[in-house]
N, C-alpha and C positions, 0 to 999 in steps of 0.2 A: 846558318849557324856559324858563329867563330871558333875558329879551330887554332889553338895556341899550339905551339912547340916549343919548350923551354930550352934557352942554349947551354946552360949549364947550371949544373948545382954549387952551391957556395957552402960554407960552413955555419952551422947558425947553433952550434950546440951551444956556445957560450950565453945564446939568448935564455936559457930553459929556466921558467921563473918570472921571467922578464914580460911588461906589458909592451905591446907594438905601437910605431903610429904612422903616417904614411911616408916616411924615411922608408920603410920596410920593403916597401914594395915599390916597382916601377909599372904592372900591368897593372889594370881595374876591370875586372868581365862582372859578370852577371846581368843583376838586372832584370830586364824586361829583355834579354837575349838569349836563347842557348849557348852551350860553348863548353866544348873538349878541349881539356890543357891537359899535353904529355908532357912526361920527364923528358931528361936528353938521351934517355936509354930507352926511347919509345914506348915506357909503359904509361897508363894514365896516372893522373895527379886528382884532377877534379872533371866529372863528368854533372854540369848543370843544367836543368829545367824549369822554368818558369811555368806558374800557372798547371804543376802538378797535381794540387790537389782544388779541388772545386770550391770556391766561395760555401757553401754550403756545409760544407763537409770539413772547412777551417769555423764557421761560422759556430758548429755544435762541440769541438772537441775545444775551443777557446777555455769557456770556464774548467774544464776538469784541466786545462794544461796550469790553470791559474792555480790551482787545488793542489796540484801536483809538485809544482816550484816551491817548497818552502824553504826558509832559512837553517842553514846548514852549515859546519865547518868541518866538513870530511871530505871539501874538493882538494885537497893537497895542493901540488904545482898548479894544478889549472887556475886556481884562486888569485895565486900573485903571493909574495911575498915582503918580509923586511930585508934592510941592508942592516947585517949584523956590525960591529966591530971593527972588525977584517975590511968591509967594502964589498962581503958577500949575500947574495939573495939566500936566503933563510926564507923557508916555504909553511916549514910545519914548526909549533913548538909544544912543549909540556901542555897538558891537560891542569888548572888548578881546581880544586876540590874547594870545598865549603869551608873547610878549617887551613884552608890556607897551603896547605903542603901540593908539591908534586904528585899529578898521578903518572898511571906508567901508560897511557895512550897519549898520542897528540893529536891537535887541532890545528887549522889550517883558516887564513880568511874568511869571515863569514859570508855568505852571497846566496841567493836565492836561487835553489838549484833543488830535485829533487827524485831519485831515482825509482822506477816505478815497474809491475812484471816481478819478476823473481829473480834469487839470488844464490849464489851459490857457498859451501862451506868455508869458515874461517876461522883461525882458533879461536877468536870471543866467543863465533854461534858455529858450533862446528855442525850446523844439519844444514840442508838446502829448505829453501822457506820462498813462501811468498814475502813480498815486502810488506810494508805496515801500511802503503796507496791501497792496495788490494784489499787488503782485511777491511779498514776502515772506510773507504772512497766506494764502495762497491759501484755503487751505480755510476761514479765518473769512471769507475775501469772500465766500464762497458762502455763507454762514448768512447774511447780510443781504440775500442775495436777497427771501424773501419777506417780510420786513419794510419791505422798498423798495418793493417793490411795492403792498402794504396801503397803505402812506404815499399814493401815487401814486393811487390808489382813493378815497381820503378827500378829497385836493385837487378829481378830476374830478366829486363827486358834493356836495360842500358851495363848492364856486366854480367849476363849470362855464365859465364864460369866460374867466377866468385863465389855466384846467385848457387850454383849445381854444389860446389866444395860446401857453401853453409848449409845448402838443404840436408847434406849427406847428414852431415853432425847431426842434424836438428831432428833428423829419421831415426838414430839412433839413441839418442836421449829419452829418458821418461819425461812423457808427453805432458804430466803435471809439469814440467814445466818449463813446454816453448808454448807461446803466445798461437792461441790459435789462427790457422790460416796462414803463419808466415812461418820465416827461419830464425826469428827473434827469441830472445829470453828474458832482454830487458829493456828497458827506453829509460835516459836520462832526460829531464825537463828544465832548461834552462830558462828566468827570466830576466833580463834588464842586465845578464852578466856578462861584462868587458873580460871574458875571461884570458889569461896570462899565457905565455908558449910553455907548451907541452905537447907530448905526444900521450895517445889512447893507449891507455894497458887495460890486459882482462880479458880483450874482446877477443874472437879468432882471428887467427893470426893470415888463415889462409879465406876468410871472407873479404870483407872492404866496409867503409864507413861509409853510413847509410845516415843522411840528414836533411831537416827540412823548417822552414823558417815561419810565423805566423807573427806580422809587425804594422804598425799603423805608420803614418806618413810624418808624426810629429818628431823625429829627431833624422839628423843623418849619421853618416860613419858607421860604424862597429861593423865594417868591412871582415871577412876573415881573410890571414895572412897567411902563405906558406913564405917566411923568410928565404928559405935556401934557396926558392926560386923566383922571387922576387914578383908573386902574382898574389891579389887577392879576389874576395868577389863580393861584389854586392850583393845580400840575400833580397829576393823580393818575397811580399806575403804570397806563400802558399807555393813552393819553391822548391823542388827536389834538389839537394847536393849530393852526387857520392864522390865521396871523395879518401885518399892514400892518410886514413889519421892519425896513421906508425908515422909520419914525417912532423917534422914541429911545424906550429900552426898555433896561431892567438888571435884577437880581435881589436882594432883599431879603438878608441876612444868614441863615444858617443858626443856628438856634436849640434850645437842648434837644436839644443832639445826645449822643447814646448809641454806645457803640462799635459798629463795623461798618458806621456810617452809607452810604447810598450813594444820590445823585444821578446820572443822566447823561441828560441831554439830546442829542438827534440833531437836525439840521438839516436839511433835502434841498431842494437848488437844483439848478436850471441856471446853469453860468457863461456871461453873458453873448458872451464869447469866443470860446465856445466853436466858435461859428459859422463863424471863420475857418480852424477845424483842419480839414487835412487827411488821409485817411488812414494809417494808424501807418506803412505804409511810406514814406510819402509826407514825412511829419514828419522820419523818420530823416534822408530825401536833403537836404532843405531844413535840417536842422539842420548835415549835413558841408558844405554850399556855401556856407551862408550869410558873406555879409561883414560886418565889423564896421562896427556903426553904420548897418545897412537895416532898415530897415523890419520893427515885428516882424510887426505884423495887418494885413489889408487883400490 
């Protein structure tokens, strides 16, 4: 197994917004190799596995991840943005309505991405809810059953303390809604998206990023990059990553791509939040009493 130690971290804030390409980086791991890259301060960065999850077991969650990805403009920075004006990356902009006027949400790149599991309160929908995969997908939610769970396997056994810190949360949560069998709440599904630097918001803050790759052999690139330390890694199909995704991080350009190409990436967090949810019946009541303008968490 290769084992990286990174010499130093650089500054890469000015990237956030920004798509990468292999300027970015100097290392390349993954692969068809394991391989632990630490910071310079000894902590981990990315902890990878090849061949995590069994040909079989990518082979059945395939179509629900396909089901799952739909077109979306609510990935903010991860999407990419414009250069405004100024010479600035402009990530989000107004919402326009049917008659033409400003709404008061905004919209972000569109790209095919779609979040799936449960959610927590916000002032649009301030109750915690399942997502609209769940309600309507029924039976693809249940083929990510045991893919979640694999996921869930990999984090407790390559970051055991992480794995203990998210279990704790996940113990204490109503159990409507962590993903059964894991310390998940939610999985993000990404398809064919060159997504932009950012860092992960939402998820805990004291677990780790929990990722895994399902891809055919018709394109190359779309490497993921952590700039500041100048390392990416090749996903292979079927691919455990855990990886630091409070650090910025983007995707290389897809290259030599061949018809039917096919990327998607899965994500599985606990939302931080999620802590404050109340049981689903419980969320209903609180969501018909609530008054405008209290309090969403807490």
């Amino acid at each position: 197994m290769k084992v990286i130690n990174c010499k130093v971290k650089i500054d890469a804030d000015h990237l956030g917004g920004t798509k990468l390409d292999h300027t970015h980086y100097d290392i390349l791991a993954g692969g068809d190799e394991p391989c632990d890259i630490y910071k310079p301060d000894g902590t981990p960065l990315v902890k990878y596995r090849p061949n995590w999850f069994s040909a079989d077991m990518c082979r059945k969650v395939l179509p629900a991840c396909r089901a799952a990805a739909r077109t979306t403009t609510n990935r903010g920075m991860a999407a990419g943005g414009w250069v405004d004006e100024n010479g600035k990356i402009v990530t989000t902009a107004l919402r326009v309505m049917a008659d033409g006027k400003s709404a008061k949400t905004t919209i972000a790149i569109p790209v095919a991405s779609g979040i799936i599991g449960y959610f927590d309160r916000n002032p649009r929908m301030p109750f915690c809810r399942q997502t609209s995969f769940v309600i309507q997908e029924a039976a693809n939610w249940r083929q990510f059953m045991p893919y979640i769970k694999r996921a869930d396997e990999g984090f407790k056994q390559y970051m055991p303390e992480r794995w203990e810190a998210q279990n704790a949360w996940a113990k204490r949560t109503a159990q409507d809604w962590v993903i059964p069998e894991s310390t998940f709440t939610t999985v993000t599904v990404n398809r064919n998206f060159q997504t932009a630097t950012h860092k992960d918001a939402g998820d805990l803050a004291s677990g780790f990023g929990v990722m895994s790759c399902l891809r055919n052999d018709k394109y190359n690139g779309a490497y993921l990059v952590f700039p500041a330390f100048r390392v990416a890694i090749d996903y292979a199909h079927g691919s455990l990553c855990l990886a630091d995704v409070h650090e910025w991080h983007s995707n290389t350009p897809f290259s030599n791509i061949r018809l039917g190409y096919e990327r998607i990436t899965l994500v599985f967090y606990y939302r931080e939040n999620m802590i404050y949810c109340k049981s689903a019946r419980e969320e209903v009541e609180l969501a018909k009493n609530r008054k405008r303008g209290s309090q969403i968490n807490g």
